[in-house]
Structure formats: C-alpha cells, structure tokens
ChimeraX commands (.cxc) that place a marker at each C-alpha (Angstrom):
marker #1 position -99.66,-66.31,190.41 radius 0.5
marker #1 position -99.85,-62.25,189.93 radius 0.5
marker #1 position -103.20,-60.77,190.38 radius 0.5
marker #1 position -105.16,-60.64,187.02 radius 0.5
marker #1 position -105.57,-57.62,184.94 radius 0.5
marker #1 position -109.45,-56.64,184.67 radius 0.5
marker #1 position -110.92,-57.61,181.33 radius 0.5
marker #1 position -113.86,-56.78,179.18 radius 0.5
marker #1 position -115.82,-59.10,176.71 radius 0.5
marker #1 position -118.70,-57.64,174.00 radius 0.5
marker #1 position -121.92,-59.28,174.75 radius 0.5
marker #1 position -122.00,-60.77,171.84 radius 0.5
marker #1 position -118.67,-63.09,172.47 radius 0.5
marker #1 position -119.67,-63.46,175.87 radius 0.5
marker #1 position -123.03,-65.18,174.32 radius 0.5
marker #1 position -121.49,-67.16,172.10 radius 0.5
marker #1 position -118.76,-68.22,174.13 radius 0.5
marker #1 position -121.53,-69.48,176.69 radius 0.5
marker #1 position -123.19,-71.48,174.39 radius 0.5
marker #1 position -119.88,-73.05,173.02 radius 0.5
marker #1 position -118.80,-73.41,176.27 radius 0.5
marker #1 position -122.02,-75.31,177.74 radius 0.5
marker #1 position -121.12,-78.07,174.83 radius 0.5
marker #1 position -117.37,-78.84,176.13 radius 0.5
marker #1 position -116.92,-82.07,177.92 radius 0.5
marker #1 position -116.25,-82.13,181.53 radius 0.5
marker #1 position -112.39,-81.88,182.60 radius 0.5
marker #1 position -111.25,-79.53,179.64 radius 0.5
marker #1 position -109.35,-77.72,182.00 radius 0.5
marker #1 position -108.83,-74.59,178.93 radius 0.5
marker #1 position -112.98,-74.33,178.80 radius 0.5
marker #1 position -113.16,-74.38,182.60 radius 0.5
marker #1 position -110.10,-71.84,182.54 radius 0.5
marker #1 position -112.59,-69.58,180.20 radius 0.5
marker #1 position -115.41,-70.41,181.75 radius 0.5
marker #1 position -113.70,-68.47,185.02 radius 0.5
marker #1 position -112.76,-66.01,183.26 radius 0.5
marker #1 position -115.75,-65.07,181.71 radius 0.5
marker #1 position -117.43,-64.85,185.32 radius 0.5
marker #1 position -115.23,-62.23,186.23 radius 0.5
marker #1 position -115.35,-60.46,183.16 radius 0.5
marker #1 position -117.08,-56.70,182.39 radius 0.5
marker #1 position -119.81,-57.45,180.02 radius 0.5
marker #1 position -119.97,-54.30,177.46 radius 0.5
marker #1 position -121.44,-53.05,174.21 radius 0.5
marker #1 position -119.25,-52.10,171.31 radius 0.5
marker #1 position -119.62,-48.70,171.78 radius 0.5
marker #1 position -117.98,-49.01,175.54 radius 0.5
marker #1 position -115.02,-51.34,174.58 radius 0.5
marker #1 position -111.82,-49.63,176.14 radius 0.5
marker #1 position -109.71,-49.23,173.09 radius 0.5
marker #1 position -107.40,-51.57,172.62 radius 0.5
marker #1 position -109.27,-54.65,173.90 radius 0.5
marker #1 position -108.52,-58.37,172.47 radius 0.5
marker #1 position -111.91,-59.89,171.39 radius 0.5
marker #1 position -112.85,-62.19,168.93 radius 0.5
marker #1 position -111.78,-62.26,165.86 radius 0.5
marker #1 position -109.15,-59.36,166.76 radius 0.5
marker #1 position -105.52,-59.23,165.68 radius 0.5
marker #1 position -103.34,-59.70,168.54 radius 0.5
marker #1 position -99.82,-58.66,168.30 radius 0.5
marker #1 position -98.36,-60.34,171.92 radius 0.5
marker #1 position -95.27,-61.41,173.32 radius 0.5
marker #1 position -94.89,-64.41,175.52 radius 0.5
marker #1 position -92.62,-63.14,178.04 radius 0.5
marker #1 position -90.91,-66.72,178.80 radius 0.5
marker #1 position -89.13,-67.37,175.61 radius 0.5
marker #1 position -89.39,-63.06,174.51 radius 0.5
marker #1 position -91.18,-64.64,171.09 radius 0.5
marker #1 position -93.77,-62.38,169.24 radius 0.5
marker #1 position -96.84,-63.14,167.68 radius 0.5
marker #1 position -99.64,-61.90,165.99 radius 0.5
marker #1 position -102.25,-63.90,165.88 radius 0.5
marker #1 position -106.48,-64.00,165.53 radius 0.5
marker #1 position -108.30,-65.13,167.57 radius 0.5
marker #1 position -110.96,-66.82,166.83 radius 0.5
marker #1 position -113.61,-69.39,167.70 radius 0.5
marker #1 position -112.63,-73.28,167.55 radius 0.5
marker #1 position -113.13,-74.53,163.83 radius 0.5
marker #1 position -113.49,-70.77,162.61 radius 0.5
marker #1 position -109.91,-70.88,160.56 radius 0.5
marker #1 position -109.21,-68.75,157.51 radius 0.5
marker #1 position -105.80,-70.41,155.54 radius 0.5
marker #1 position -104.34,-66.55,154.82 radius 0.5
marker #1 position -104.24,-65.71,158.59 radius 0.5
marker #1 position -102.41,-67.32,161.09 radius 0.5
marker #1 position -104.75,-67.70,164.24 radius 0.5
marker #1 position -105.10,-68.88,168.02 radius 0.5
marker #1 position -108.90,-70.68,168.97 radius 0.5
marker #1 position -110.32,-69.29,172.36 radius 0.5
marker #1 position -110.27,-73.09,173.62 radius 0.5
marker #1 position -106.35,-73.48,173.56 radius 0.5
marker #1 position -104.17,-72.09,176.61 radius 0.5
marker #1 position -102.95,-68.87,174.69 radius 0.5
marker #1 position -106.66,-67.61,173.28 radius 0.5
marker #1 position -108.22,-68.56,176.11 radius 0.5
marker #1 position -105.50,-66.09,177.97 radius 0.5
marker #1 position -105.66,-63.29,175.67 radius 0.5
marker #1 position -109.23,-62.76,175.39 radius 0.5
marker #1 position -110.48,-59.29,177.32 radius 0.5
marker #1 position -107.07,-57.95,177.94 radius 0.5
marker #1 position -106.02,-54.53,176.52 radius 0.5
marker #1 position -102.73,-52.93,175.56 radius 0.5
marker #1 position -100.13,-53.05,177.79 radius 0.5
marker #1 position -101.62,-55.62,180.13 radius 0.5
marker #1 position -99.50,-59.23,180.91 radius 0.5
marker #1 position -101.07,-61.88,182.61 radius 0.5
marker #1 position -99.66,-65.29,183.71 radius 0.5
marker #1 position -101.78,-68.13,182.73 radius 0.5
marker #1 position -101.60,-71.74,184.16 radius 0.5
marker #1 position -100.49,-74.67,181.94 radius 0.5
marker #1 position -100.23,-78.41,182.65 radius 0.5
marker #1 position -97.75,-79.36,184.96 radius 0.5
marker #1 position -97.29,-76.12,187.14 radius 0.5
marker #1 position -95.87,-74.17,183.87 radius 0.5
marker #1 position -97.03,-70.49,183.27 radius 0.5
marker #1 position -97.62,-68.86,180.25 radius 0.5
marker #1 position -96.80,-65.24,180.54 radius 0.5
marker #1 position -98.13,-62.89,178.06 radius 0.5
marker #1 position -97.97,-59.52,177.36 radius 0.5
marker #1 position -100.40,-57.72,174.99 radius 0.5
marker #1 position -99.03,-54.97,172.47 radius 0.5
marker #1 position -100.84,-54.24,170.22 radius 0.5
marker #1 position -104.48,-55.07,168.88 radius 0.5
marker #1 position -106.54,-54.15,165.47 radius 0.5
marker #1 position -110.26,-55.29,165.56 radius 0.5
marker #1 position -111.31,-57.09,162.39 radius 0.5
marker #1 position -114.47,-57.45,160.89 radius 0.5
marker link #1:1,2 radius 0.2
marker link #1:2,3 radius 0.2
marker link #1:3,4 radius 0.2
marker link #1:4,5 radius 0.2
marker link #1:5,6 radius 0.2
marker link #1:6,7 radius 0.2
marker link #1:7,8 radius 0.2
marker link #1:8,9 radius 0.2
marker link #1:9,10 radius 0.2
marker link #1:10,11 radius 0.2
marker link #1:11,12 radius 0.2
marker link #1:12,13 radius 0.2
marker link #1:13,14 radius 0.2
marker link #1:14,15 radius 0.2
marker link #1:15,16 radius 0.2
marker link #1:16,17 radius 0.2
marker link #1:17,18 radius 0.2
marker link #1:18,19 radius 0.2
marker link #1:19,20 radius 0.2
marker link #1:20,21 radius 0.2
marker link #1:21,22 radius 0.2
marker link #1:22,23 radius 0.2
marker link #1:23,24 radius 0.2
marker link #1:24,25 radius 0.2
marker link #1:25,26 radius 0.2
marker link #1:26,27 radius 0.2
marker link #1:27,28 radius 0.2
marker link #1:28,29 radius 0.2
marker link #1:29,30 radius 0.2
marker link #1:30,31 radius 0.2
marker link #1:31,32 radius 0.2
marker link #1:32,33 radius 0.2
marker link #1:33,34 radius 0.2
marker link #1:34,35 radius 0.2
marker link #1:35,36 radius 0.2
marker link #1:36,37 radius 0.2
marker link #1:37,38 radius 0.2
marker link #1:38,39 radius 0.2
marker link #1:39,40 radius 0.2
marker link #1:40,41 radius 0.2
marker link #1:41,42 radius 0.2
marker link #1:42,43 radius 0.2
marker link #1:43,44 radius 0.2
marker link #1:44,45 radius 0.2
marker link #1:45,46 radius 0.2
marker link #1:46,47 radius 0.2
marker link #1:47,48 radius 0.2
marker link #1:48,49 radius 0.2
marker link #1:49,50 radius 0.2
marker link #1:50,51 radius 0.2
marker link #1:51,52 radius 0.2
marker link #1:52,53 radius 0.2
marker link #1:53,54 radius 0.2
marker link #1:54,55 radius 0.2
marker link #1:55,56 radius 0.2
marker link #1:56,57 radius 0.2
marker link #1:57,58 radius 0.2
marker link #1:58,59 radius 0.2
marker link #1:59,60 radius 0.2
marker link #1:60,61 radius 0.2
marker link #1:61,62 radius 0.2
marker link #1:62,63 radius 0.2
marker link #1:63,64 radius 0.2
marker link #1:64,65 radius 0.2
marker link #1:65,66 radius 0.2
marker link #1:66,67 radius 0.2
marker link #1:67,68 radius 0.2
marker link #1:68,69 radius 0.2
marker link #1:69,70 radius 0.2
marker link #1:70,71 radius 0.2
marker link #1:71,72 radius 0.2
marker link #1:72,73 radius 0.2
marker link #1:73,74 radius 0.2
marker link #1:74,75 radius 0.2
marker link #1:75,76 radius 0.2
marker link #1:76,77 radius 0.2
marker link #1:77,78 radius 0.2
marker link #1:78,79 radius 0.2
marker link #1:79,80 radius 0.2
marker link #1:80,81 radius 0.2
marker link #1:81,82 radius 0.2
marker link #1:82,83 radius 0.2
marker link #1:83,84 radius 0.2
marker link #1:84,85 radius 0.2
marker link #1:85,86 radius 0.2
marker link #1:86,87 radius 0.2
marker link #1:87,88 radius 0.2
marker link #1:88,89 radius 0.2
marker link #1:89,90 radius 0.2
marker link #1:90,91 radius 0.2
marker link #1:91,92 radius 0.2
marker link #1:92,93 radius 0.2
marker link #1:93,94 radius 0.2
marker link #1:94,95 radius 0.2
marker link #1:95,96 radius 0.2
marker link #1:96,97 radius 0.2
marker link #1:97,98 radius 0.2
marker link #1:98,99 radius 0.2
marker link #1:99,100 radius 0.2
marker link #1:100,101 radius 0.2
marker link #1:101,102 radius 0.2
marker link #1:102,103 radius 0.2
marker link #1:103,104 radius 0.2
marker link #1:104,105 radius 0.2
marker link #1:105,106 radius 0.2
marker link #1:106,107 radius 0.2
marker link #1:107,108 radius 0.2
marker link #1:108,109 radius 0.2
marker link #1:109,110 radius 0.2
marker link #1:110,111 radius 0.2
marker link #1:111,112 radius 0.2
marker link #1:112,113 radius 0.2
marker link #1:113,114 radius 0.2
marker link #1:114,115 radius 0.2
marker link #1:115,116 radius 0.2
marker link #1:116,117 radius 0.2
marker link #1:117,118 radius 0.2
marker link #1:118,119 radius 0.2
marker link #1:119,120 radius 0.2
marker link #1:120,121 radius 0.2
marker link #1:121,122 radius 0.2
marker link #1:122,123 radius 0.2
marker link #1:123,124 radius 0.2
marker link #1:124,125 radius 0.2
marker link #1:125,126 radius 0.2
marker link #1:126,127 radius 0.2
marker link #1:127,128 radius 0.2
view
C-alpha cells in the first residue's frame, strides 16, 4: 500500500466522530479503519483548515481511480441523509477514506478481500 497523504480533521468532527465511534461494535473493520485514521490525523480549528480539505458535511467531487468513475458526493455522518443530495456516511469504505484529504491528494484504501479502493480527490466545496 502507498504511503498515506497527511490529513486534517476540525475539532469538532474529530469530537463527534469519537463519540460515534466509541458506540460501534467490535470487528467493524470501516470504524477501526477511522478510528486509525483519526490517530494520525492534524487536529485544527476552522480558521487553520488547508483549503480544500474534505470534512463533514463537505461536497466531494472524487474519482475512484480503479474503474476512472466520478462522484460527488457528501459526506456525512451515518443516519444524517438529506433525499436532494446524494451522499457517502463516514462509516462506509469510501467516507471513511475521503475524510481529511485535500485537493489533489489519492490514497489507496483497503477493502475486504485484499481489494483497494483508490481515490483521488478533485475538488471540494464546504457546506453549511
């Protein structure tokens, strides 16, 4: 697997995404994924996001680099859906993936059954 690319997470997701994540069962290999990920990740305010950073509830225009298909997608916390906006949660393969990553970075994410999901970030509008 390629080195990952560094990635930053608002406090506030980070806080949230503890508590959600101190609820999952044991052996959800996505939350564990996250869980990782969030351990390595630069914790900052809103006013030091690097522009261009996927958090929550962004709009995340991405390309998965194994089939060259685009998507934009929000991502969002589980059971947070909204029926006009298509959307990824942070607890399947692809959110949990995206979140922290910033224009232009890819990163290759490990599925079940030795399959990688490569993505590629390219664009990303923050949403209130």
């Amino acid at each position: 697997m390629s080195e990952r690319p560094a990635i930053y997470v608002l406090e506030s997701d980070f806080d949230r995404l503890s508590a959600m994540l101190e609820k999952q069962p044991n052996g959800n290999a996505t939350a564990e994924a996250l869980l990782q990920e969030l351990d390595r990740a630069t914790l900052v305010g809103s006013e030091k996001l690097p522009a261009g950073t996927v958090t929550m509830n962004s709009l995340v225009h991405f390309k998965n680099e194994g089939n060259d298909a685009e998507y934009k997608l929000r991502l969002v916390y589980p059971r947070q859906t909204e029926a006009d906006v298509e959307h990824v949660s942070v607890l399947a393969p692809a959110g949990a993936a995206l979140l922290g990553l910033r224009v232009g970075d890819r990163i290759d994410w490990p599925l079940a059954g030795k399959k990688t999901l490569s993505l590629k970030i390219i664009h990303v509008t923050h949403v209130n």
